[in-house]
C-alpha positions as CSV (number, residue, x, y, z in Angstrom):
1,X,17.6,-19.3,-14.5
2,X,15.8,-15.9,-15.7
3,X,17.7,-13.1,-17.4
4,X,20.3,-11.2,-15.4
5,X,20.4,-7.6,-14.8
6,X,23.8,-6.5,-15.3
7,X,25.2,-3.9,-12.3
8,X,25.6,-0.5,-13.9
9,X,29.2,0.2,-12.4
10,X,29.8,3.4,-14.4
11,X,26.6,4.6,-12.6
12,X,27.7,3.2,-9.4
13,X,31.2,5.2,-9.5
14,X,29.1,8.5,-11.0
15,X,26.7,8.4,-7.5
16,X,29.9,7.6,-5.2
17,X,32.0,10.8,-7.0
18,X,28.8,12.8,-6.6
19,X,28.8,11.4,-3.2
20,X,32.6,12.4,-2.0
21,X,32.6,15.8,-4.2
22,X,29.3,16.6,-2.2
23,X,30.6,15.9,1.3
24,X,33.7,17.6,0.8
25,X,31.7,20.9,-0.2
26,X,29.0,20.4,2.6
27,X,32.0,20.2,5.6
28,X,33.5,23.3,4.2
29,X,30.3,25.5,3.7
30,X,28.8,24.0,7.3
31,X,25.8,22.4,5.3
32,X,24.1,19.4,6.8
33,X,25.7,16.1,4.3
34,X,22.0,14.7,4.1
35,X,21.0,18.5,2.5
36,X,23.6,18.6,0.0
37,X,23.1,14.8,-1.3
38,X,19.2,15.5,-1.3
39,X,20.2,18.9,-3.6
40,X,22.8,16.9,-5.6
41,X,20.6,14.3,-6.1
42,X,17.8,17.3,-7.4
43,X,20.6,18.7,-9.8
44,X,21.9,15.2,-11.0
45,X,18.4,14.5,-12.4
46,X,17.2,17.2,-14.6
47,X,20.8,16.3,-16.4
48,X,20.9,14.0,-19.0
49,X,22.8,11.9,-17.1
50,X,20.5,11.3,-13.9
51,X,20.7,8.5,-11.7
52,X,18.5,5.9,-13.7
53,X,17.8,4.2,-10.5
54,X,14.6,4.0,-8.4
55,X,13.7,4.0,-5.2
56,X,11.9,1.2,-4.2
57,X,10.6,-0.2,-0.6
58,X,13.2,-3.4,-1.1
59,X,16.0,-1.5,-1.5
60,X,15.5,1.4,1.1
61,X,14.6,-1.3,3.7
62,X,16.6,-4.8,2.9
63,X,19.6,-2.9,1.7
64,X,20.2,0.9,2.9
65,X,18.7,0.4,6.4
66,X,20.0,-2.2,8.1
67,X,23.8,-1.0,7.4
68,X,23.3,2.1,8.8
69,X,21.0,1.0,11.9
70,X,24.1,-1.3,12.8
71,X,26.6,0.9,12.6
72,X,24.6,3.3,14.8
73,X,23.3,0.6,17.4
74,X,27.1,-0.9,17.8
75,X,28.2,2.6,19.3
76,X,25.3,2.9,21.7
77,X,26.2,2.1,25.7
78,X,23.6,-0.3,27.1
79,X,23.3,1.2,30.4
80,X,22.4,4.8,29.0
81,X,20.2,3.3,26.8
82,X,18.5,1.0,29.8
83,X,18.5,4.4,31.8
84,X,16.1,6.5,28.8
85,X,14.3,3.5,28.2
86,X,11.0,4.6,30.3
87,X,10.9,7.6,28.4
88,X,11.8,5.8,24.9
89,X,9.0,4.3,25.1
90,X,6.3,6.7,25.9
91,X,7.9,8.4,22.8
92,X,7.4,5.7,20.7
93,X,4.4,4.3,21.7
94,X,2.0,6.9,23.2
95,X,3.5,9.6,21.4
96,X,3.2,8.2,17.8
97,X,-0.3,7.2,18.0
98,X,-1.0,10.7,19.3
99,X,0.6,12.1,16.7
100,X,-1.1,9.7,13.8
101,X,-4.4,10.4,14.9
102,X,-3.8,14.4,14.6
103,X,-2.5,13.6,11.2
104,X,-5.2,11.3,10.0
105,X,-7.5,13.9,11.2
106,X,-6.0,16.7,9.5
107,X,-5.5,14.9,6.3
108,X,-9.1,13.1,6.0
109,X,-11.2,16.9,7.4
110,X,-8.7,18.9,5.3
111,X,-7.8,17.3,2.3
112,X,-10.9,15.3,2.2
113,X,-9.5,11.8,2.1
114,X,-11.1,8.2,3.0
115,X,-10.3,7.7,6.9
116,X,-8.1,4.6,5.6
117,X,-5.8,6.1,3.2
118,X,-5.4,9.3,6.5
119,X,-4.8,6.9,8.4
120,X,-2.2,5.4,6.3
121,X,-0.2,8.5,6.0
122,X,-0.5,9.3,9.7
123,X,1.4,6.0,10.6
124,X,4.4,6.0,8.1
125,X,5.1,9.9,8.4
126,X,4.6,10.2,12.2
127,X,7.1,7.9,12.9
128,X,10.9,9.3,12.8
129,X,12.8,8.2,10.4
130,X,16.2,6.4,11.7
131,X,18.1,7.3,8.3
132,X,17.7,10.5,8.3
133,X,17.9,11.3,11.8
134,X,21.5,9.3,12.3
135,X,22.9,11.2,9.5
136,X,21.6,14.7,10.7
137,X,23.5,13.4,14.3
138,X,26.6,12.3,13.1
139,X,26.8,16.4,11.6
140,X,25.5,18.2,14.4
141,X,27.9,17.4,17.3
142,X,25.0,17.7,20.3
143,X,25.4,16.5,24.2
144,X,25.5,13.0,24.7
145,X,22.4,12.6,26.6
146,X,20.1,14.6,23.4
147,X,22.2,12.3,20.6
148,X,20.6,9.0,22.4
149,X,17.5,10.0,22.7
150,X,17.0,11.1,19.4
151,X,19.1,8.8,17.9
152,X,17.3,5.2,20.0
153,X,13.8,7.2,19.2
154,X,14.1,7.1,15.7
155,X,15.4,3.2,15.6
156,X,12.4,2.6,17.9
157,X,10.1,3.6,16.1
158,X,10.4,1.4,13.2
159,X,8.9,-1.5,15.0
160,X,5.6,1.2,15.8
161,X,5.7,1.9,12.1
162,X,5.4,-1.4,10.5
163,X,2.8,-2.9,13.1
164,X,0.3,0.5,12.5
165,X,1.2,-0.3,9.2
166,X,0.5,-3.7,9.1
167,X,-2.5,-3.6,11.0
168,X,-3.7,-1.4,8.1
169,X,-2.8,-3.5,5.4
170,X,-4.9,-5.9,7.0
171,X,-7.7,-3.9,7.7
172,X,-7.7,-3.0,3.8
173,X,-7.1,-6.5,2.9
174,X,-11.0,-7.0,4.6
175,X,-9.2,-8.6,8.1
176,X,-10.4,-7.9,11.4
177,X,-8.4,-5.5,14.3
178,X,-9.6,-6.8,17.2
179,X,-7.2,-5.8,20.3
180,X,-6.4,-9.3,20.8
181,X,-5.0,-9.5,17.0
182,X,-3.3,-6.2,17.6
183,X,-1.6,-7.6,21.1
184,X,-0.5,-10.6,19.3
185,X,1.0,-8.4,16.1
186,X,2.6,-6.0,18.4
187,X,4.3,-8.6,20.6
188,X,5.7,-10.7,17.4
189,X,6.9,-7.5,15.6
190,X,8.5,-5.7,18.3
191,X,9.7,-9.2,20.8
192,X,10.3,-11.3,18.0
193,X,12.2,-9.0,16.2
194,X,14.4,-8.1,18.8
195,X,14.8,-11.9,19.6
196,X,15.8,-12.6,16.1
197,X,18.7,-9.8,16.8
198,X,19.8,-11.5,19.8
199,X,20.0,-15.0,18.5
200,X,22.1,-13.8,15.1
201,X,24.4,-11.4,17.3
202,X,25.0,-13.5,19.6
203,X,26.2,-17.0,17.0
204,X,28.2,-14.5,15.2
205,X,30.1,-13.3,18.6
206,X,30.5,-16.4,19.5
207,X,31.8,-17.6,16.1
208,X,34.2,-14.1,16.2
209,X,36.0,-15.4,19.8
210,X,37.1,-18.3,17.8
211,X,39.4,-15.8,15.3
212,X,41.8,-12.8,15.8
213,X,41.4,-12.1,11.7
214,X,39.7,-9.0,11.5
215,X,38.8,-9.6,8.4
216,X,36.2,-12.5,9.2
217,X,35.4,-10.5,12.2
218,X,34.4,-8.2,9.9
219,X,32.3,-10.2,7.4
220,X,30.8,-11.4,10.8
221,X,29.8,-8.5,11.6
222,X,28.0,-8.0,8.3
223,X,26.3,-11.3,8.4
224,X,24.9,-9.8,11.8
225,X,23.2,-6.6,10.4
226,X,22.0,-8.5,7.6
227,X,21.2,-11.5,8.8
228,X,19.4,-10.5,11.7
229,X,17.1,-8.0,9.7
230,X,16.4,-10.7,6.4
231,X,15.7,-13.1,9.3
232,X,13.0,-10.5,11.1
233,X,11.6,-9.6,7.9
234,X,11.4,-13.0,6.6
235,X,9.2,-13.8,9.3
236,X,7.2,-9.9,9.4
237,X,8.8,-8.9,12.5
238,X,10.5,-5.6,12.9
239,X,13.8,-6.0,10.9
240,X,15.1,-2.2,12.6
241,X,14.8,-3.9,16.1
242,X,16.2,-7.0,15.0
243,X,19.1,-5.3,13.8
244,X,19.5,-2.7,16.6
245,X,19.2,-5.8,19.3
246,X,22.2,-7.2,17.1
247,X,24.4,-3.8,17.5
248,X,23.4,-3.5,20.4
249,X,24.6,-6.7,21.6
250,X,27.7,-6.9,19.7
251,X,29.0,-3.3,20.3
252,X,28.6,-4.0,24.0
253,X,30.0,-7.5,25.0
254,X,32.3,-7.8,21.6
255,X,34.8,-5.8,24.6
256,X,34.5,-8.7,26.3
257,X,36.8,-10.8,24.0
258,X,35.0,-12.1,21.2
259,X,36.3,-8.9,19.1
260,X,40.1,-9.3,18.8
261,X,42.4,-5.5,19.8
262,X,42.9,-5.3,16.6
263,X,39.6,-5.9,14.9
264,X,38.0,-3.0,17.0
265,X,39.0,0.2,14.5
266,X,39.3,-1.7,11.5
267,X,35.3,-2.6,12.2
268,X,34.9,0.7,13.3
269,X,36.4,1.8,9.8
270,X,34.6,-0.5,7.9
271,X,31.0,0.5,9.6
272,X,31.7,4.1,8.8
273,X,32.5,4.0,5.2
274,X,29.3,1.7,4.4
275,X,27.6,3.8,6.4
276,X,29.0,6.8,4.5
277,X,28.0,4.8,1.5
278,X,24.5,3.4,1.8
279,X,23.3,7.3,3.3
280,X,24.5,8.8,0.2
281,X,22.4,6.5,-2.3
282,X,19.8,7.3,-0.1
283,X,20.0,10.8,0.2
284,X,20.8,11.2,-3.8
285,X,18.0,8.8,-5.1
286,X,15.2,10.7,-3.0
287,X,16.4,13.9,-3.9
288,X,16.3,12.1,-8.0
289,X,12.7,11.0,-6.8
290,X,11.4,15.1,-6.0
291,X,12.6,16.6,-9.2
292,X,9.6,14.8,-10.7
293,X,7.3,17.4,-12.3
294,X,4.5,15.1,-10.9
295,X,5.0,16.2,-7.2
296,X,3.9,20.0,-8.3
297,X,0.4,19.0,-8.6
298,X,0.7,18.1,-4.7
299,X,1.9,21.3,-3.1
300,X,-1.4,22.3,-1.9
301,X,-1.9,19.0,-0.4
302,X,1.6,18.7,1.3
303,X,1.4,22.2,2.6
304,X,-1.4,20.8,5.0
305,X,0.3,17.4,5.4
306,X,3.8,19.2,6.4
307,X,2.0,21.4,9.3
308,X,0.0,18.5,10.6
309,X,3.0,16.3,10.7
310,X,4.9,19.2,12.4
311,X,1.5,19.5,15.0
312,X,2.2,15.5,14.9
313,X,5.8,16.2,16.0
314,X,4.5,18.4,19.0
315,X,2.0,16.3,20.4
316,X,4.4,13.5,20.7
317,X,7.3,15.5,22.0
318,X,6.1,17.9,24.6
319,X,3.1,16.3,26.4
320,X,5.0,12.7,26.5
321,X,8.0,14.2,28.3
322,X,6.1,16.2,30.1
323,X,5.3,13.0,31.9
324,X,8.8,12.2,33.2
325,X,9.5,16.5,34.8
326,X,9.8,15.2,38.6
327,X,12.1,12.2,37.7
328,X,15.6,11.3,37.0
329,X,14.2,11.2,33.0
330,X,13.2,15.5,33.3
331,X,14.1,16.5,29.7
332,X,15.3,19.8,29.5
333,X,13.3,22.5,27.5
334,X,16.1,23.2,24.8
335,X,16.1,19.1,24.5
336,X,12.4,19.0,23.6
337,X,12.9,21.9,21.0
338,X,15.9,19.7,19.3
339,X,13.8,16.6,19.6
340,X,10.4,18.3,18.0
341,X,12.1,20.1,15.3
342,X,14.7,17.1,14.4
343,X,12.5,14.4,14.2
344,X,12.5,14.2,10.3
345,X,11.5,11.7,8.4
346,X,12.8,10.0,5.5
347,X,13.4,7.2,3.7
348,X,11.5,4.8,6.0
349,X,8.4,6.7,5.7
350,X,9.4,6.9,1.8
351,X,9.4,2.9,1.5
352,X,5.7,2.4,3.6
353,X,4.6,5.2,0.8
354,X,5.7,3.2,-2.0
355,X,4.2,-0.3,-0.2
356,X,0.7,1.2,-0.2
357,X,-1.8,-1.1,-1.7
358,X,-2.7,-0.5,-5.3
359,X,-6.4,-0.7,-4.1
360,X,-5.6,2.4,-2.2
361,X,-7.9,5.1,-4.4
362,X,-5.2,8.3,-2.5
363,X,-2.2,5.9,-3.5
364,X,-0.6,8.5,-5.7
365,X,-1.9,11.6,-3.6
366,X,-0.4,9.6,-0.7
367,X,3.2,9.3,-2.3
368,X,3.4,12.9,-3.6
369,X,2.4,14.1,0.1
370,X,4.7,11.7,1.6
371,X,7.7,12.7,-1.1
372,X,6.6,16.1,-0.4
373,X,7.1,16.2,3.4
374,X,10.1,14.3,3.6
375,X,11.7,17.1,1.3
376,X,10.7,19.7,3.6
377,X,11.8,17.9,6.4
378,X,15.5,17.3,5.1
379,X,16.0,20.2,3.1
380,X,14.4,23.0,5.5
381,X,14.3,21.3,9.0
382,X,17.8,19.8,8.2
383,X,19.3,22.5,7.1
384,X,18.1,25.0,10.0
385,X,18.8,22.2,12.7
386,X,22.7,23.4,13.4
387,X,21.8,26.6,13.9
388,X,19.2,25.5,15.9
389,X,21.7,24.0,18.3
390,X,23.9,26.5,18.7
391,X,21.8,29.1,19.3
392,X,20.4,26.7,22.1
393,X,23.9,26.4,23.6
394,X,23.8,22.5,22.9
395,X,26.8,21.7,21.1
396,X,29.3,19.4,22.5
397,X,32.6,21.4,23.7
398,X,34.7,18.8,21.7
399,X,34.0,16.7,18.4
400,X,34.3,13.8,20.7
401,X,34.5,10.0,19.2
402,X,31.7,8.3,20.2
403,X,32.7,4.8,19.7
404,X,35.8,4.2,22.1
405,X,37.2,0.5,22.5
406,X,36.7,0.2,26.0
407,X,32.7,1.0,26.3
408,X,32.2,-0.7,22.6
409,X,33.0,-3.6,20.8
């Protein structure tokens, strides 16, 4: 066996006091939690402390994500989420590429780079990021109908991200992208995935009926959101859908009796604190990750990416729902305003940054303009999005539960 890295526990407990001291500040001031953690996470490094831990692709997306896409999918309602699917869809699909084409435009006229390394950034910072956007939503209490749509775009669009994204590695990597090979990746990312999610979700519920311990119903529970995205991943499929599928699946039909009474808020519980946990090393390592004096150099160039990603943003929100206006899926005007101006992204578009190929000549212009935009999008559309909702008239009367034992788990 190689050399073991020991686990730096005093740094641990220093990022979960930051954590706790920063939400209790950000609830009483009215401040977005993601803001404060990405401004406490600024502060924390230019102290000699700092965090002495680095964002990497591995750890945003086999250990921070699939914790957090869990514990959102295991409170969504299958037959809302059925209902929106139509329009889901077009969002993620139509919408996206729409928006990564403007991007890549933008960025390759504009900023003068290859077509590749444009169209690179256009697919990992068109995409919404499902970190970022689940832990604006659980602050800004908005009508049930706006919170889904936002909330299932964002976990959508993860599976869109990594096959553009993986159709480009391959392109750089001197492959063909044929539309036969791009059929074939889009089916095993996105159906595969989402197969993978079923199959784990469904052993571990059946494996939970046997038990009334909540304690292994727990641990199975956590086996799920793992489980189901290592498996996806293992075999490049979308570890975001797997995981979703999973939640999905389990917070639906666990009601039915493979979740004992009592295991229902103690999973609840336990979902919520890791939840609470895993979006505050996020949150605190990137805003570590922007106070590097590197990222100044890059303003110019992140000025132009930040308005093409927010013309992006646009083109995928207004025209695409435009499409559904004489049917049952009409999306109110104030909803489309919510849904262009909170669709930030985040640490998912963070880890394809940092997964670029070295080849890439941009790779380090890339980063900076992706590390760039992300800040924007957290620190000023994150910040301005509750105000944005109230002065739209779309908050939610009362600071409703949304997970309730009889429509979940």
């Amino acid at each position: 066996m190689g050399p073991q890295t020991p686990v730096n526990l005093p740094l641990l407990g220093l990022i979960l006091f930051v954590a706790s001291l920063t939400a209790m500040f950000t609830r009483r001031v009215g401040m977005p939690y993601s803001v404060g953690l990405v401004v406490a996470g600024f502060i924390l490094a230019l102290t000699p402390i700092g965090t002495d831990l680095q964002l990497t692709p591995e750890l945003i997306m086999l250990v921070f994500l699939p914790p957090l896409v869990f514990e959102a999918a295991i409170q969504i309602n299958w037959p809302p989420f059925k209902r929106e699917l139509p329009l889901l869809l077009m969002l993620v699909t139509v919408g996206v590429l729409l928006a990564a084409v403007l991007v890549a435009g933008a960025m390759h006229f504009l900023a003068g780079w290859s077509w590749l390394a444009a169209l690179f950034f256009g697919v990992l910072i068109s995409a919404t990021d499902p970190v970022s956007v689940i832990a604006m939503f659980k602050e800004v209490r908005v009508e049930h109908r706006l919170h889904l749509i936002v909330e299932a775009e964002s976990l959508l669009n993860d599976g869109v991200a990594a096959l553009g994204f993986a159709i480009l590695l391959g392109i750089s990597a001197g492959a063909g992208a044929g539309l036969g090979e791009i059929s074939f990746a889009l089916v095993k990312i996105a159906v595969g995935g989402t197969l993978c999610g079923l199959a784990i979700g469904w052993a571990c519920l059946k494996i939970a009926g046997r038990t009334e311990d909540r304690l292994v119903e727990i641990s199975l529970t956590m086996i799920a959101a793992y489980g189901s995205f290592w498996l996806a991943d293992y075999f490049h499929m979308s570890g975001v859908l797997a995981t979703l599928a999973a939640g999905i699946l389990i917070g639906n039909f666990g009601k039915l009796g493979s979740i004992s009474t009592a295991g229902r808020p103690a999973l609840l519980t336990f979902w919520e604190f890791t939840a609470f946990v895993a979006n505050s090393f996020v949150f605190l390592l990137i805003g570590d990750a922007e106070a590097s004096p590197a990222l100044l150099a890059a303003i110019p160039i992140a000025a132009v990416a930040t308005v093409a990603a927010l013309l992006g943003r646009a083109v995928t929100v207004y025209p695409c729902s435009l499409a559904f206006a004489r049917t049952r899926l009409a999306v109110p005007w104030k909803y489309k305003h919510v849904l262009f101006w909170g669709g930030l992204r985040g640490a998912l578009a963070l880890a394809l940054a940092l997964a670029l190929p070295v080849t890439l000549p941009e790779r380090g212009e890339v980063i900076s303009a992706a590390f760039l935009v992300v800040a924007f999008s957290i620190l000023v559309q994150g910040l301005t999005m509750p105000m944005l909702v109230r002065k739209l008239g779309l908050v939610r009367e009362h600071d409703e539960v949304s997970f309730q034992p009889d429509d979940c788990l």
